[in-house]
N, C-alpha and C positions, 0 to 999 in steps of 0.2 A: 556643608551637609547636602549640599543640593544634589551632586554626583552619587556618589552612597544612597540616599534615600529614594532617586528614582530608578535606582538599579534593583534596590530591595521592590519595590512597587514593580517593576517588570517583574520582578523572579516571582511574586505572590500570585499575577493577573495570570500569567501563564502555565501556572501549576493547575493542570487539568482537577486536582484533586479539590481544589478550589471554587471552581465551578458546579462541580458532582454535590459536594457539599453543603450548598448555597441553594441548592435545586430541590434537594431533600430536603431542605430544612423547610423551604416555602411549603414544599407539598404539604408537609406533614402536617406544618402549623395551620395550614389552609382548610386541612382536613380536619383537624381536631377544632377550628373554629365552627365548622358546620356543625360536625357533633354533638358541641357542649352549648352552641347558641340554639339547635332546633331541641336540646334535653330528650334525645331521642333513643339515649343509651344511658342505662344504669350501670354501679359498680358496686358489689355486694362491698359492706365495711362493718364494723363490729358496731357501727352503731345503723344500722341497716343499708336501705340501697341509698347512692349518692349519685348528684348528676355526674359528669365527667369531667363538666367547669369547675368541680366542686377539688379534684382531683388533683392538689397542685405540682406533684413529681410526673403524672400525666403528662398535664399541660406546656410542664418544663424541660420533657425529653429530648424534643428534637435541637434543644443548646446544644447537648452531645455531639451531636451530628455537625453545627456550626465551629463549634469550639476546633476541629480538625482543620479549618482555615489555620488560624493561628498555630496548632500543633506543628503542623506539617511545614511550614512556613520556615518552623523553628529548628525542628527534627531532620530536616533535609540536610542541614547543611553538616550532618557528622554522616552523610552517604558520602563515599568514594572520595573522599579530602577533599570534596567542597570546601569545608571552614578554612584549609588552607589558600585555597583560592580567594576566598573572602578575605581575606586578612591580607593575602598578597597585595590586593587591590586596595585596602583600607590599612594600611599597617596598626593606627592609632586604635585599638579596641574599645575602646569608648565611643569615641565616636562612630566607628563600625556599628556597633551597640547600640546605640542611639537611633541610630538611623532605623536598622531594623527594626527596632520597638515602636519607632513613630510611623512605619507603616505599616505595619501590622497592626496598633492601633487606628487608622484611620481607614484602613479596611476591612475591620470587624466594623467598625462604627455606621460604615457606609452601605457594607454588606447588610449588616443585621436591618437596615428598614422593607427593605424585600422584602427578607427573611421573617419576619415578624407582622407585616402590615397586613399583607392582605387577609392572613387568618385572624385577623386581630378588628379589621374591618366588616368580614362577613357576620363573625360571631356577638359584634355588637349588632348588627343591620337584621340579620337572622332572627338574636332574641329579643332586639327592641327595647334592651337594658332593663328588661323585665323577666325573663326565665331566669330558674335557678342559674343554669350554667356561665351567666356571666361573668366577663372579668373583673379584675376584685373590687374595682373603683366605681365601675359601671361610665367611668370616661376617658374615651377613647384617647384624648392627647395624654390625658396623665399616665396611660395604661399605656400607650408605645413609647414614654419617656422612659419610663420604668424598665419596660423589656430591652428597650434598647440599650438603656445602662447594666444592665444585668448580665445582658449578650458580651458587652465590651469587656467588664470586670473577669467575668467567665474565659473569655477567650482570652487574656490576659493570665488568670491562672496555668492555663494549657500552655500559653509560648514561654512562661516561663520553669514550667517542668520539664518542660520536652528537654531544656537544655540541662537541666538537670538528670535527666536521665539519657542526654547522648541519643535522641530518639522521639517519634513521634507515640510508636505502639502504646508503651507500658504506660503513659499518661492519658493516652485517652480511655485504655481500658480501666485505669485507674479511678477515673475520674465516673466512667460510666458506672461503676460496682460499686461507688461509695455511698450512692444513694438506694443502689437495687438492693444489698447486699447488708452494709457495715450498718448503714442508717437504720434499716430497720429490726435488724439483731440486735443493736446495742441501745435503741432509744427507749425501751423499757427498763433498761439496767443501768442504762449512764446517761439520761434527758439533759443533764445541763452539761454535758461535755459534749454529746451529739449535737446541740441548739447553736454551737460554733464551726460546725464543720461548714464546708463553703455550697455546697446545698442546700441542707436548711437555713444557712445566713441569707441565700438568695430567695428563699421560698416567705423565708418572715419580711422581706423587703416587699416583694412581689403581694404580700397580703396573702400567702395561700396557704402558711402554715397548714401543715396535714395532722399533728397534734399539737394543742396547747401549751404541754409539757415541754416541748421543744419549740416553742415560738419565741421569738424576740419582737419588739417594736419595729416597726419597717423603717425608722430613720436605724436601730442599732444592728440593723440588717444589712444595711448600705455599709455603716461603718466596718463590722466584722467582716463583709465580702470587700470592702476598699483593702481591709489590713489582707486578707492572703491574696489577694493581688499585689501589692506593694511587697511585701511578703517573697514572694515568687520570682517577680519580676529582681528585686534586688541581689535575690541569692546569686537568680542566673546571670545577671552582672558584673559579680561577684569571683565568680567561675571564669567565666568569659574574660575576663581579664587578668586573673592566675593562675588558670589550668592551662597547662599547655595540652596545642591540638591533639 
């Protein structure tokens, strides 16, 4: 696996998109740490105004923007018969397979502490784990274990759509509408079928359920957001090993 997996780890470090990615996500999170730690901005809600910590599809946005690591990682390779080339070079697609998922994995993992720390650090230091807007735990190692497992499972969802969908596009837009859009059209009419979608499985894990009615326990958060990762990643395995190119 050694050959394979430092070739997928070249192809991930060198995709500029990766970087861009990774930049945004710090910023944002860095940003929205300031925010919700100095409680400096309110958001109108049906049950009146809320800090912005308070906010947890807010606070979870810039995933999106990280999750494109792994999309793009994945989506690349059905440009211009890439996947042929891969496969030239790996004949065994399993192991081909393997290898990409395990770097891909390990660079969402690696990725996402940047990505997540420093807003994760001001917004505790800022509100001194006393402002409304803190994170859910009010402590910072349990709070970037959390994010960081959440960031990996998340981007794990995405590398394994992409390849189901032959593309990086249609899964990240996918992915970003299900919570702008589908989540909150249908969580009045069908709460216990929304409460498993892989947004709010991550938001009940995370502690920020944004309604009750769609909350789960944060251990059966972790659980539901393991299964469509597992989920994801198996199908496109699945694929990858009986779809021809």
């Amino acid at each position: 696996m050694r050959a394979p997996l430092s070739a997928e780890l070249t192809k991930i470090r060198t995709l500029p998109v990766s970087w861009i990615a990774l930049a945004l996500t710090a910023v944002a999170n860095t940003l929205l740490g300031i925010v919700a730690g100095t409680d400096s901005v309110r958001i109108a809600s049906p049950d009146g105004e809320v800090a912005v910590g308070q906010v947890g599809t807010l606070m979870l946005a810039p995933v999106y923007v990280f999750v494109a690591i792994a999309a793009v990682a994945a989506g690349t390779e059905y440009h211009g018969g890439q996947l042929r080339v891969s496969l030239a070079a790996v004949p065994d697609r399993t192991r081909w397979f393997g290898a990409k998922l395990a770097a891909t994995a390990v660079v969402a993992l690696v990725a996402a502490i940047p990505a997540v720390l420093p807003g994760l650090l001001v917004q505790h230091a800022v509100a001194g784990g006393f402002a409304p807007g803190r994170t859910a735990t009010g402590r910072p190692v349990t709070d970037l274990l959390a994010l960081l497992t959440a960031y990996l499972l998340l981007s794990l969802v995405g590398f394994g759509s992409a390849f189901l969908a032959r593309g990086f596009v249609t899964p990240l837009a996918v992915l970003f509408t299900l919570p702008v859009l589908v989540s909150t059209t249908l969580a009045g009419l069908f709460p216990q079928v929304v409460r498993f979608l892989p947004h709010e499985a991550t938001l009940s894990f995370l502690g920020r359920a944004a309604d009750p009615a769609t909350a789960l326990g944060r251990g059966a958060g972790l659980l539901v957001l393991t299964g469509w990762a597992l989920l994801f990643v198996g199908v496109a395995w699945a694929l990858t090993v009986r779809r021809d190119t």
